[in-house]
PDB file of N, CA, C and O in Angstrom:
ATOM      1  N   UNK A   1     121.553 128.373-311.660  1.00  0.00           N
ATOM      2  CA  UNK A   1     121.075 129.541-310.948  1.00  0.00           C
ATOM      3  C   UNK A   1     121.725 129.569-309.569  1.00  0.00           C
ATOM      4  O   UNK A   1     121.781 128.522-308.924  1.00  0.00           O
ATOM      5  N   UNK A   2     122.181 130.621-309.118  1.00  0.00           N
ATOM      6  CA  UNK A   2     122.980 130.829-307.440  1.00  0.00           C
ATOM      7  C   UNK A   2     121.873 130.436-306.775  1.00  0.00           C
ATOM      8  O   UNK A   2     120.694 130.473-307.128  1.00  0.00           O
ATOM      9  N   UNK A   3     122.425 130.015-305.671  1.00  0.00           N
ATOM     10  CA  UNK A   3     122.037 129.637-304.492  1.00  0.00           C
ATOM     11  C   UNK A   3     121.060 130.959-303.869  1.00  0.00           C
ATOM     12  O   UNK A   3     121.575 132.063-304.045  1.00  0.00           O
ATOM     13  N   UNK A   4     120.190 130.955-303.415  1.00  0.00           N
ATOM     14  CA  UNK A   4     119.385 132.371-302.716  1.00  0.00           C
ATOM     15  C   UNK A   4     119.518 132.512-301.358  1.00  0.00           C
ATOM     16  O   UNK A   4     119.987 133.449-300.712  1.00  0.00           O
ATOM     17  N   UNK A   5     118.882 131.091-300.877  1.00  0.00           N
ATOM     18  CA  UNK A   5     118.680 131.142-299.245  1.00  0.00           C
ATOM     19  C   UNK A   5     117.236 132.212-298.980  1.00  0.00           C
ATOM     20  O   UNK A   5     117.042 133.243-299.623  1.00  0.00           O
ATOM     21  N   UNK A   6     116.499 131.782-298.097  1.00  0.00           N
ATOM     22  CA  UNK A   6     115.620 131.887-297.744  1.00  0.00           C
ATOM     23  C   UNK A   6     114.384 132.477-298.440  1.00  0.00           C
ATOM     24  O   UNK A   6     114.374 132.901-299.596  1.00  0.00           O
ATOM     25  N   UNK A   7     113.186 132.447-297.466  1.00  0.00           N
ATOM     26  CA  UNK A   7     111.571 132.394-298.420  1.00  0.00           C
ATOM     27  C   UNK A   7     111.464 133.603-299.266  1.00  0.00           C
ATOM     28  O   UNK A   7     110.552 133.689-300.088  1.00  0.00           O
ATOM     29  N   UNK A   8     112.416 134.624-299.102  1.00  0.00           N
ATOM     30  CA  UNK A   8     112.524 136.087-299.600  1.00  0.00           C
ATOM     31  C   UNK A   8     113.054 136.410-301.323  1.00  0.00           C
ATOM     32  O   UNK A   8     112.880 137.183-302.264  1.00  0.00           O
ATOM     33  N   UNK A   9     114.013 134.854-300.779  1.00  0.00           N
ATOM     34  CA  UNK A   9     114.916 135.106-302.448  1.00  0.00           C
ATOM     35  C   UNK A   9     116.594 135.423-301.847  1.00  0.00           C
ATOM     36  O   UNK A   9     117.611 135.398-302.540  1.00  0.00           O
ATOM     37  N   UNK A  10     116.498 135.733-300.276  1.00  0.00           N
ATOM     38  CA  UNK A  10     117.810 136.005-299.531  1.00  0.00           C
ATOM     39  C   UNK A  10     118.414 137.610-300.928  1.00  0.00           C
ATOM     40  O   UNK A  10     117.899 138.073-301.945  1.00  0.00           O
ATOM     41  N   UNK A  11     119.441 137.848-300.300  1.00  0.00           N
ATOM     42  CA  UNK A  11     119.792 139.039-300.702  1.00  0.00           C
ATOM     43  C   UNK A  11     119.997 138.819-302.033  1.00  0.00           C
ATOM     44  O   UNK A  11     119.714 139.630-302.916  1.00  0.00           O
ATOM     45  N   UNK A  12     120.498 137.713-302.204  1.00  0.00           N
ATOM     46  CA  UNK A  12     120.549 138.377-303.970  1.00  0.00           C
ATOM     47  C   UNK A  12     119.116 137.627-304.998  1.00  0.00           C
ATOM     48  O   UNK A  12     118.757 136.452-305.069  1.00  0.00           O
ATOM     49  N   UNK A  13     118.589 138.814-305.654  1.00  0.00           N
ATOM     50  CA  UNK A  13     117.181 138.769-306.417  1.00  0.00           C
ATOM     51  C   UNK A  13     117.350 139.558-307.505  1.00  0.00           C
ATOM     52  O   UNK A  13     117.447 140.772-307.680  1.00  0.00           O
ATOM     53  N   UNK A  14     117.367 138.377-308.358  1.00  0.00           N
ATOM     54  CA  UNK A  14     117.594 138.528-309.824  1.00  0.00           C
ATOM     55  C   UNK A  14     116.656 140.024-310.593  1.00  0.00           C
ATOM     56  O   UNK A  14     117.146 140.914-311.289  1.00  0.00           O
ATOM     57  N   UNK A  15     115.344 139.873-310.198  1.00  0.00           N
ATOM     58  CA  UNK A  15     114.409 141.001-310.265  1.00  0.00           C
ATOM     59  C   UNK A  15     114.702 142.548-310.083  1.00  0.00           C
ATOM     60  O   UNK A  15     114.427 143.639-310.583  1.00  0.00           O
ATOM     61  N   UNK A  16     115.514 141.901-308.940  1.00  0.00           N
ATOM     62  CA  UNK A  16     115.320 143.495-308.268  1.00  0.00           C
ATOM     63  C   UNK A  16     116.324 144.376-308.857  1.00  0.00           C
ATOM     64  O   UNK A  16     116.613 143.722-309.859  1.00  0.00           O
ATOM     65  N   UNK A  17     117.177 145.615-308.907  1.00  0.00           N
ATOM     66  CA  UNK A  17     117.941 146.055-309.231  1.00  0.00           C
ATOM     67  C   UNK A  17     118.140 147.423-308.265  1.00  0.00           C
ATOM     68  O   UNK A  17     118.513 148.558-308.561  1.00  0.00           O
ATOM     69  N   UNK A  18     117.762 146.869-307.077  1.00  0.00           N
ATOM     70  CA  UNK A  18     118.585 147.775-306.054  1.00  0.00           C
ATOM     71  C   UNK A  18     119.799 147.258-305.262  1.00  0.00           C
ATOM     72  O   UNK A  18     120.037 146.158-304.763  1.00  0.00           O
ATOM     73  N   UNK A  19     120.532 148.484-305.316  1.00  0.00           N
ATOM     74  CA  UNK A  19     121.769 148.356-304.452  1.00  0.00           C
ATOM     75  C   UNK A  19     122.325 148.032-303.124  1.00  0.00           C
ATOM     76  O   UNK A  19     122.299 149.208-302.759  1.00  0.00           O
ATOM     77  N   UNK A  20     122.715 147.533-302.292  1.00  0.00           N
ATOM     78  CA  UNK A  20     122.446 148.171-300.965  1.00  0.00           C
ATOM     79  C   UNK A  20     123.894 148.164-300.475  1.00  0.00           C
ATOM     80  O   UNK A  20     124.622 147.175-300.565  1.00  0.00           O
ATOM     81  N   UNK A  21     124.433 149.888-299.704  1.00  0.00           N
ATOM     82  CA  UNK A  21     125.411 150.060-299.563  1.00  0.00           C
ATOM     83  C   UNK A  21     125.272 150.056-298.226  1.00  0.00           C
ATOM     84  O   UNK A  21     124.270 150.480-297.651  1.00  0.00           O
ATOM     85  N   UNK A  22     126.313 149.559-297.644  1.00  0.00           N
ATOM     86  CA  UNK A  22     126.543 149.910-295.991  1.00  0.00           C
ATOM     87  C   UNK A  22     127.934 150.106-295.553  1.00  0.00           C
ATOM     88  O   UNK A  22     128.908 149.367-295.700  1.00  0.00           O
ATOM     89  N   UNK A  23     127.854 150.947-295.136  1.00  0.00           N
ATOM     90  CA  UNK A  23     129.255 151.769-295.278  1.00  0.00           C
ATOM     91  C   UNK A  23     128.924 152.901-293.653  1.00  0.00           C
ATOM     92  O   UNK A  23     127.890 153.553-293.503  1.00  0.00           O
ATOM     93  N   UNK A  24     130.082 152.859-292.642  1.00  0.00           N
ATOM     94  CA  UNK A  24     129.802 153.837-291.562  1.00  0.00           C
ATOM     95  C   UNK A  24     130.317 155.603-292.201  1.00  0.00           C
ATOM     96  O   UNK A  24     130.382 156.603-291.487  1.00  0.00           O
ATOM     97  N   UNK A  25     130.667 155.535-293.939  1.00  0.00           N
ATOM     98  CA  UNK A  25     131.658 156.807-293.934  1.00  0.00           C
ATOM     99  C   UNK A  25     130.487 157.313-295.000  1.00  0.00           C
ATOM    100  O   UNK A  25     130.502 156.776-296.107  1.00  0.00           O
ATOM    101  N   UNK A  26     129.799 157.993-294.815  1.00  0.00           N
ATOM    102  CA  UNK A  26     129.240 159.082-295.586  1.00  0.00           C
ATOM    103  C   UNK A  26     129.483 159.625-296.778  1.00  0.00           C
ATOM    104  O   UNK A  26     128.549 159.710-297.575  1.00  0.00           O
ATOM    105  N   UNK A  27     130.348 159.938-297.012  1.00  0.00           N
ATOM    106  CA  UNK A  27     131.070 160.366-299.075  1.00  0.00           C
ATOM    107  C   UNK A  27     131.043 159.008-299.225  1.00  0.00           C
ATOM    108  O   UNK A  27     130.447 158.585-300.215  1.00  0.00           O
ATOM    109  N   UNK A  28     131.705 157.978-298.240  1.00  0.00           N
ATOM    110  CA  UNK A  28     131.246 156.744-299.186  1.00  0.00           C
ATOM    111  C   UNK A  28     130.101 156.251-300.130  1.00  0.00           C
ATOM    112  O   UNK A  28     129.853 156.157-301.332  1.00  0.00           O
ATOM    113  N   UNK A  29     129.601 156.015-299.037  1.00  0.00           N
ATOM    114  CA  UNK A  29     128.234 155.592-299.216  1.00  0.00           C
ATOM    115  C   UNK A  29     127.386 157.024-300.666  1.00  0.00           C
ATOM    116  O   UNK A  29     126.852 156.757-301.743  1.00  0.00           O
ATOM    117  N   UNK A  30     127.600 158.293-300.071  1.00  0.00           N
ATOM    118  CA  UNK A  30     127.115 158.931-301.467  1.00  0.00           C
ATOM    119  C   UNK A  30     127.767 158.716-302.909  1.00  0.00           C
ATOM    120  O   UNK A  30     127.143 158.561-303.959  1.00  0.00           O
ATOM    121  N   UNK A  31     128.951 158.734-302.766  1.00  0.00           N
ATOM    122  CA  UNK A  31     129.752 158.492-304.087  1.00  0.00           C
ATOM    123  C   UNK A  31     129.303 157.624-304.471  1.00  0.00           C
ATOM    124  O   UNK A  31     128.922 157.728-305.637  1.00  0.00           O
ATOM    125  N   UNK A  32     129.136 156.669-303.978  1.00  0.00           N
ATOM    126  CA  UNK A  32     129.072 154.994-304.074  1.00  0.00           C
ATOM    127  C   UNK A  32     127.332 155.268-304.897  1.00  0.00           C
ATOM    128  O   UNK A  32     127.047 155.085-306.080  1.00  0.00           O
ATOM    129  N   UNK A  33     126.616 155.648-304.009  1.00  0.00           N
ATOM    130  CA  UNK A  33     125.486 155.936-304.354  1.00  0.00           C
ATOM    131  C   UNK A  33     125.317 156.651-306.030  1.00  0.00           C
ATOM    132  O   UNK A  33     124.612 156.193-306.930  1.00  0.00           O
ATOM    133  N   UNK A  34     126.036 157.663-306.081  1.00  0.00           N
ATOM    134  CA  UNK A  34     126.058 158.683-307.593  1.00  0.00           C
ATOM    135  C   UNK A  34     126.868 157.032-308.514  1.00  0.00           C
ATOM    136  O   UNK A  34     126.034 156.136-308.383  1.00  0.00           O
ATOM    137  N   UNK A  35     127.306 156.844-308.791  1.00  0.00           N
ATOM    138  CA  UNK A  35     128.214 156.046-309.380  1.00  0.00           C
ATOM    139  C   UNK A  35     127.372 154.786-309.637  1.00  0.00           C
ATOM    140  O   UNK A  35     127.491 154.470-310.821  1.00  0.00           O
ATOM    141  N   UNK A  36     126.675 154.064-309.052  1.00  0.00           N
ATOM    142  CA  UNK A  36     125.583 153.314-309.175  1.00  0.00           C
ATOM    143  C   UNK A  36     124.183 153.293-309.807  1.00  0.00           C
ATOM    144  O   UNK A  36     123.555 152.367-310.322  1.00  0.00           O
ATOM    145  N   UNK A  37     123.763 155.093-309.541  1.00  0.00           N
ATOM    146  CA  UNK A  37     122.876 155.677-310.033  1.00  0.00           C
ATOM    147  C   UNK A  37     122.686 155.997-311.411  1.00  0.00           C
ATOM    148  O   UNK A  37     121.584 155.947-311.958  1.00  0.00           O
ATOM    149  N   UNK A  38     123.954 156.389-312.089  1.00  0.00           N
ATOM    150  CA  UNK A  38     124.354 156.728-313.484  1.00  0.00           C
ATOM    151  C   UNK A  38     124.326 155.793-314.245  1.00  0.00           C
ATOM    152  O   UNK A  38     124.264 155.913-315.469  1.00  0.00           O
ATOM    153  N   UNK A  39     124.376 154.520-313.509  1.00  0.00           N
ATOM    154  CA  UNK A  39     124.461 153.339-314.212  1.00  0.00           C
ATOM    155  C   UNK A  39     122.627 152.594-314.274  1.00  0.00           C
ATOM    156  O   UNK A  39     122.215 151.640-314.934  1.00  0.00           O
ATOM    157  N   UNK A  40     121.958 153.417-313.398  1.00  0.00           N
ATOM    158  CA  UNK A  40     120.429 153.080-313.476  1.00  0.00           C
ATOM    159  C   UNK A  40     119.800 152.374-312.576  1.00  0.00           C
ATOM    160  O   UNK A  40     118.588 152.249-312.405  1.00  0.00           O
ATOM    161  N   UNK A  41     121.184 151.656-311.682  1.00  0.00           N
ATOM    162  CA  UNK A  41     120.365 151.201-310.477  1.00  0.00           C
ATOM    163  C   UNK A  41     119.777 152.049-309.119  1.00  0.00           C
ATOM    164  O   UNK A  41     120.385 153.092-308.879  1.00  0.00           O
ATOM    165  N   UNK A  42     118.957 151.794-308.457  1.00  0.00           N
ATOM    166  CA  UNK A  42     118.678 152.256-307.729  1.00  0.00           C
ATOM    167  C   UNK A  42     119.202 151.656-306.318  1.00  0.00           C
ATOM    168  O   UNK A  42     119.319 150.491-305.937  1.00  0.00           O
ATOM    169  N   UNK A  43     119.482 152.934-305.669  1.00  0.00           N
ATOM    170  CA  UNK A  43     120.625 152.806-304.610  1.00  0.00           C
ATOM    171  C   UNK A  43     120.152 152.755-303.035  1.00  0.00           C
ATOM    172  O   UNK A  43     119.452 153.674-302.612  1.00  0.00           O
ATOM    173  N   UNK A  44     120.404 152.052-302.475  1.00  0.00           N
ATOM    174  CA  UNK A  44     119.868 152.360-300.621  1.00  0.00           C
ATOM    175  C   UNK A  44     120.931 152.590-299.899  1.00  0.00           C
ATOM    176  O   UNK A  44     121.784 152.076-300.623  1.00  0.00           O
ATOM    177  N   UNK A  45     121.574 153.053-298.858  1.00  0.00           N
ATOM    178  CA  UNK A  45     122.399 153.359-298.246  1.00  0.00           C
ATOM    179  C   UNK A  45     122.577 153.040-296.762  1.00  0.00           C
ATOM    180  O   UNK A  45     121.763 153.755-296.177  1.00  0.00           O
ATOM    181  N   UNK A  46     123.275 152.282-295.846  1.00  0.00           N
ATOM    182  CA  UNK A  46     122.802 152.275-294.652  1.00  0.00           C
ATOM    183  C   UNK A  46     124.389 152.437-294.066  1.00  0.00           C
ATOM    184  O   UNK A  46     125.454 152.403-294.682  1.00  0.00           O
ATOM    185  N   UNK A  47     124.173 152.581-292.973  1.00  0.00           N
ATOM    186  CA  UNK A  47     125.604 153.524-292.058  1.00  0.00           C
ATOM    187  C   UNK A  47     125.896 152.418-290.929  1.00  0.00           C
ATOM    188  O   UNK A  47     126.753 152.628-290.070  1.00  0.00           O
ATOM    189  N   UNK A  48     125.051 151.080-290.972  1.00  0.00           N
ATOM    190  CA  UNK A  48     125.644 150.052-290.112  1.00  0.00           C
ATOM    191  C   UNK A  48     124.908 148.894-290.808  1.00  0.00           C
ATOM    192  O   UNK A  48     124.121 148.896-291.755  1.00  0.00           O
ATOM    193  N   UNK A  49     125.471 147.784-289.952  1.00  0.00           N
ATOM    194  CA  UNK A  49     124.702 146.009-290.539  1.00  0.00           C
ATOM    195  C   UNK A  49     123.185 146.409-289.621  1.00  0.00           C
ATOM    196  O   UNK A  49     122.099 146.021-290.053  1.00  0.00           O
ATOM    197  N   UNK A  50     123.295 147.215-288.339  1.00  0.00           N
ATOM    198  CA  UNK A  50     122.378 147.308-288.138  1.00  0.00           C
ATOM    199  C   UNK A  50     121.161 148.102-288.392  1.00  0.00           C
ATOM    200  O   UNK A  50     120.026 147.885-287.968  1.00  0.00           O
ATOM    201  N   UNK A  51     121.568 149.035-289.134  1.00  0.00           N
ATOM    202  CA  UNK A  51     120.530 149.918-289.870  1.00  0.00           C
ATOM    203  C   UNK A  51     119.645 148.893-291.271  1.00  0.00           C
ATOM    204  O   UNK A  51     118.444 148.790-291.521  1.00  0.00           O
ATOM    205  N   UNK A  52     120.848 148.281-291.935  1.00  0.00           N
ATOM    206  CA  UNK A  52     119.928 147.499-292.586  1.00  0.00           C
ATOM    207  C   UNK A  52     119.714 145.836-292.187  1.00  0.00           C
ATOM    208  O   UNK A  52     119.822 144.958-293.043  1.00  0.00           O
ATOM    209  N   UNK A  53     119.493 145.642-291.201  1.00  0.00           N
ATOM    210  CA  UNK A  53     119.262 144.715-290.612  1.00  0.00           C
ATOM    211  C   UNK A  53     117.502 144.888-290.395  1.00  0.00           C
ATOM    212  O   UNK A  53     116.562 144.217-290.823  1.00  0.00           O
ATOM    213  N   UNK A  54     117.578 146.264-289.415  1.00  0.00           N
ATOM    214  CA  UNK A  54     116.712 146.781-288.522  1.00  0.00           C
ATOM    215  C   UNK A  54     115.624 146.999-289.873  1.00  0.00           C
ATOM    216  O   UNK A  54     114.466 146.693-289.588  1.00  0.00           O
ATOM    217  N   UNK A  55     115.908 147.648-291.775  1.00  0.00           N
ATOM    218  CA  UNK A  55     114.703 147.663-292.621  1.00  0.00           C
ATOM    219  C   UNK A  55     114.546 146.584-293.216  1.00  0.00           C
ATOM    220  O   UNK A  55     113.557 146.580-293.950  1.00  0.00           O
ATOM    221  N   UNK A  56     115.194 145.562-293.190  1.00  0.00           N
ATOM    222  CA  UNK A  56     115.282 144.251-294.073  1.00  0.00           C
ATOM    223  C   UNK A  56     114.850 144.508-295.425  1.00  0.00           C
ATOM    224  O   UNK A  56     113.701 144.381-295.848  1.00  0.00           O
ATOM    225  N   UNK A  57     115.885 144.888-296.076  1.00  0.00           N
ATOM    226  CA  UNK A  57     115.546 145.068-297.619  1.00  0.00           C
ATOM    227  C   UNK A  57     115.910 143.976-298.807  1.00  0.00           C
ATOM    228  O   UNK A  57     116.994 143.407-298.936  1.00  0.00           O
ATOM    229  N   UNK A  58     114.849 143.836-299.567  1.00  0.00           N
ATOM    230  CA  UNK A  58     115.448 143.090-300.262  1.00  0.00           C
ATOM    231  C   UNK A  58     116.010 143.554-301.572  1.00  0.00           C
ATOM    232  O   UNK A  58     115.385 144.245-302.376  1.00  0.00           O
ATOM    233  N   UNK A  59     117.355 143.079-301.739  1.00  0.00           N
ATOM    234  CA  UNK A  59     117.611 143.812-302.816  1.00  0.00           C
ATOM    235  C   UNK A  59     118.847 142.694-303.496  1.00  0.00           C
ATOM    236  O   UNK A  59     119.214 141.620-303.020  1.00  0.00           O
ATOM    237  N   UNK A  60     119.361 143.448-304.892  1.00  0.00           N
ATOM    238  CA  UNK A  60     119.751 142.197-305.609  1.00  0.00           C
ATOM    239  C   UNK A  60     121.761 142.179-305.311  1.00  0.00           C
ATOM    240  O   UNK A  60     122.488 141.192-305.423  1.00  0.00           O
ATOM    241  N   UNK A  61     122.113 143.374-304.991  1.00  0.00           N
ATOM    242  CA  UNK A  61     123.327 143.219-304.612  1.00  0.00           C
ATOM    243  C   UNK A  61     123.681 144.022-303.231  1.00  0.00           C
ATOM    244  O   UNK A  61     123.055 145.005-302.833  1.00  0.00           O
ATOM    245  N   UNK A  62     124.811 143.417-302.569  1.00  0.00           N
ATOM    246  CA  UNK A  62     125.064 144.314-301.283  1.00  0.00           C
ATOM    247  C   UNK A  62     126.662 144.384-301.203  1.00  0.00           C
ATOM    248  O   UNK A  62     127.470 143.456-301.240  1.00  0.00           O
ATOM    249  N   UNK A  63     126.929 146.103-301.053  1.00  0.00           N
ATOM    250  CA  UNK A  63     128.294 146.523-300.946  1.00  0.00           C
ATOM    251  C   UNK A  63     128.447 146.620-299.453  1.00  0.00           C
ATOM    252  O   UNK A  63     127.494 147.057-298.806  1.00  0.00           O
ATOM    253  N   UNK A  64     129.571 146.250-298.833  1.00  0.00           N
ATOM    254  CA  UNK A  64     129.632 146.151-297.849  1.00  0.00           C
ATOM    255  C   UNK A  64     131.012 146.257-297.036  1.00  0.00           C
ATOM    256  O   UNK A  64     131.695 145.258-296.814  1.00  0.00           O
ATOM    257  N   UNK A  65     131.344 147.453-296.639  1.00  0.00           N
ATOM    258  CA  UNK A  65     132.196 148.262-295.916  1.00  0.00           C
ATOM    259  C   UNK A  65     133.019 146.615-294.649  1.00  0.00           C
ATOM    260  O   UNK A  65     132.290 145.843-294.026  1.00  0.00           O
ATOM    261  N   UNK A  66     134.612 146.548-294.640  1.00  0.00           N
ATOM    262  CA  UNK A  66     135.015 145.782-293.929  1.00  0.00           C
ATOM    263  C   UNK A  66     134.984 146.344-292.471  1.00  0.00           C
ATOM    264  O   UNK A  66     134.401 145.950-291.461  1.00  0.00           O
ATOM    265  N   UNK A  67     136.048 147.700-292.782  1.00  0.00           N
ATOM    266  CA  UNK A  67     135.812 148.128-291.351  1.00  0.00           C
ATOM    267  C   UNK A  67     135.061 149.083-290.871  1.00  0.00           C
ATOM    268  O   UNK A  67     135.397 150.152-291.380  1.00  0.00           O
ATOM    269  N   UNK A  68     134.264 149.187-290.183  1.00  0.00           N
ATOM    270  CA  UNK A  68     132.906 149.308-289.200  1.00  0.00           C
ATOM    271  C   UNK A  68     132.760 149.589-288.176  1.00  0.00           C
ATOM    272  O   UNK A  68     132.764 148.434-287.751  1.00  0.00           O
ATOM    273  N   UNK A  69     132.604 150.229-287.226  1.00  0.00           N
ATOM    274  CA  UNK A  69     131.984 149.966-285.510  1.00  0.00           C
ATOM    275  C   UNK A  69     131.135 148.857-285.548  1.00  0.00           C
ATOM    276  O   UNK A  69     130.438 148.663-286.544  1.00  0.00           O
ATOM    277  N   UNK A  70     131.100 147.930-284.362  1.00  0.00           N
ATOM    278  CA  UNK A  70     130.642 146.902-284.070  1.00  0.00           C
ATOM    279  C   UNK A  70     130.848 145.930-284.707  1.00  0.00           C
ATOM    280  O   UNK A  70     132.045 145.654-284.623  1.00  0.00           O
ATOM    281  N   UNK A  71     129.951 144.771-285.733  1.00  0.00           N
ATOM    282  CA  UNK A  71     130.348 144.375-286.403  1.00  0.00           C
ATOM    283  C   UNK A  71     130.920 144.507-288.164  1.00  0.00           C
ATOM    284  O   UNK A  71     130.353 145.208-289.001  1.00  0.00           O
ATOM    285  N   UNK A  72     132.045 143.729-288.406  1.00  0.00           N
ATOM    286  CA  UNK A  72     132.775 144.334-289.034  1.00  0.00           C
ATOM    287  C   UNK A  72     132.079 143.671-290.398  1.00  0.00           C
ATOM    288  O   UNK A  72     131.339 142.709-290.190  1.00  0.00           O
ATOM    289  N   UNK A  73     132.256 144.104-291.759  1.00  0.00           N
ATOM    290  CA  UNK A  73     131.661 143.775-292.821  1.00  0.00           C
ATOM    291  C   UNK A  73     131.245 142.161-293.075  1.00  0.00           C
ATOM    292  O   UNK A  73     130.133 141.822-293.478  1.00  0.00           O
ATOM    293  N   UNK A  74     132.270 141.292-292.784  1.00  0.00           N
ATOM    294  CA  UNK A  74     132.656 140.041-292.514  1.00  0.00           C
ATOM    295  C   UNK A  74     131.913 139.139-291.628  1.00  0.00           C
ATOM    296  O   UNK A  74     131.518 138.013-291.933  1.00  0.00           O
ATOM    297  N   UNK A  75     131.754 139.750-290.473  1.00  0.00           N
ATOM    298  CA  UNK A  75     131.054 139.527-289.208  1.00  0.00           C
ATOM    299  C   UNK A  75     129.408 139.907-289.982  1.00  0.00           C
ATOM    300  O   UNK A  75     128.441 139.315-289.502  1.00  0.00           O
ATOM    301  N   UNK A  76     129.215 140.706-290.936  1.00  0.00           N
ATOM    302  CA  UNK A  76     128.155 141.122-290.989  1.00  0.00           C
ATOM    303  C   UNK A  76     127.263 140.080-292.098  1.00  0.00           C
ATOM    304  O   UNK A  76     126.045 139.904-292.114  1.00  0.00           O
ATOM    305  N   UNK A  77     127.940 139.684-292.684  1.00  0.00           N
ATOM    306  CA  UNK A  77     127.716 138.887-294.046  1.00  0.00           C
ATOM    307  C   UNK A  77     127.399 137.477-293.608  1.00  0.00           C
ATOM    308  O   UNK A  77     126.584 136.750-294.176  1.00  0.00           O
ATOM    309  N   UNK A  78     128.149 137.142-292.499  1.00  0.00           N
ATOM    310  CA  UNK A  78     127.695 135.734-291.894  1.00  0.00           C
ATOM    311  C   UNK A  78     126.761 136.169-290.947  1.00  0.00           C
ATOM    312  O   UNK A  78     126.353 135.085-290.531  1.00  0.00           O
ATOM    313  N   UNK A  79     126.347 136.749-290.528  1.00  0.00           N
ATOM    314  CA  UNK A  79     124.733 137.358-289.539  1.00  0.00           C
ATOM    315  C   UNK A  79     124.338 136.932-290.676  1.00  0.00           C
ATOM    316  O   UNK A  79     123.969 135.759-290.743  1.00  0.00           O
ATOM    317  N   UNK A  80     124.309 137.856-291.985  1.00  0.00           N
ATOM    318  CA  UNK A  80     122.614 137.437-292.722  1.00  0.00           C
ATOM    319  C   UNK A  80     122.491 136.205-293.039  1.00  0.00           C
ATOM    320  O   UNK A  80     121.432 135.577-293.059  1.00  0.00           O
ATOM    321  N   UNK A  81     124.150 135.584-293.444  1.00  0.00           N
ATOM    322  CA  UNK A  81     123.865 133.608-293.986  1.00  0.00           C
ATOM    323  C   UNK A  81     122.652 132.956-292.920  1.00  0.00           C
ATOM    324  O   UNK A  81     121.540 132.472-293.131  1.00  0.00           O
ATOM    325  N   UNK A  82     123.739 133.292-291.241  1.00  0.00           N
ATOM    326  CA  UNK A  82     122.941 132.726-290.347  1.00  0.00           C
ATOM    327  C   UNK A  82     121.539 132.871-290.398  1.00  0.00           C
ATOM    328  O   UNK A  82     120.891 131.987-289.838  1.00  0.00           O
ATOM    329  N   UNK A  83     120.902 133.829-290.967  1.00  0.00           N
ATOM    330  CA  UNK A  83     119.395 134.414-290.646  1.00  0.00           C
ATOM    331  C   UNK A  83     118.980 134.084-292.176  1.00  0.00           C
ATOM    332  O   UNK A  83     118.124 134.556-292.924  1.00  0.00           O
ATOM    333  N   UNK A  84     119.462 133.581-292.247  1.00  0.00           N
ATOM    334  CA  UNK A  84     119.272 132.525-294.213  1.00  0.00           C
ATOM    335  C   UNK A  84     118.815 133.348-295.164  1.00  0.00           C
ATOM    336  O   UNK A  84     117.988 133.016-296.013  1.00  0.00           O
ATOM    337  N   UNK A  85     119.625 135.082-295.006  1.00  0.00           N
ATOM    338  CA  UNK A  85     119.628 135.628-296.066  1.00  0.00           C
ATOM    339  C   UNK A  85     120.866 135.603-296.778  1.00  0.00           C
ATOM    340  O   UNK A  85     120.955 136.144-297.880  1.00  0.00           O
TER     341      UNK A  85
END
């Protein structure tokens, strides 16, 4: 079984079958969204690390845009390790 990281289950949770996109470009993030949807998962969308930082969602996979304002996809992925998601 993967590794989880923290008391939550950390981002990836076998259970769950939501998406979570973060993406600063808008058609992204919707396309991304329709294309995910058809397939039955259910989709969340956020427009920075800090938008979904700021709802803490838990969910079972995360798409995640490299380049960004502020921090960059990369930069963003080691925030959540650090915060032991």
């Amino acid at each position: 079984m993967p590794e989880t990281g923290g008391e939550r289950g950390g981002v990836t949770n076998p259970d769950s079958r939501v998406v979570a996109v973060v993406d600063d470009d808008d058609a992204v993030c919707e396309s991304t969204r329709f294309l995910l949807e058809s397939f039955g998962f259910e989709v969340s969308t956020y427009s920075s690390g800090a938008d979904f930082t700021r709802e803490d969602p838990d969910v079972a996979c995360l798409i995640v845009d490299y380049w960004m304002p502020g921090l960059n996809g990369l930069e963003f992925v080691s925030e959540l390790k650090t915060r032991g998601r």
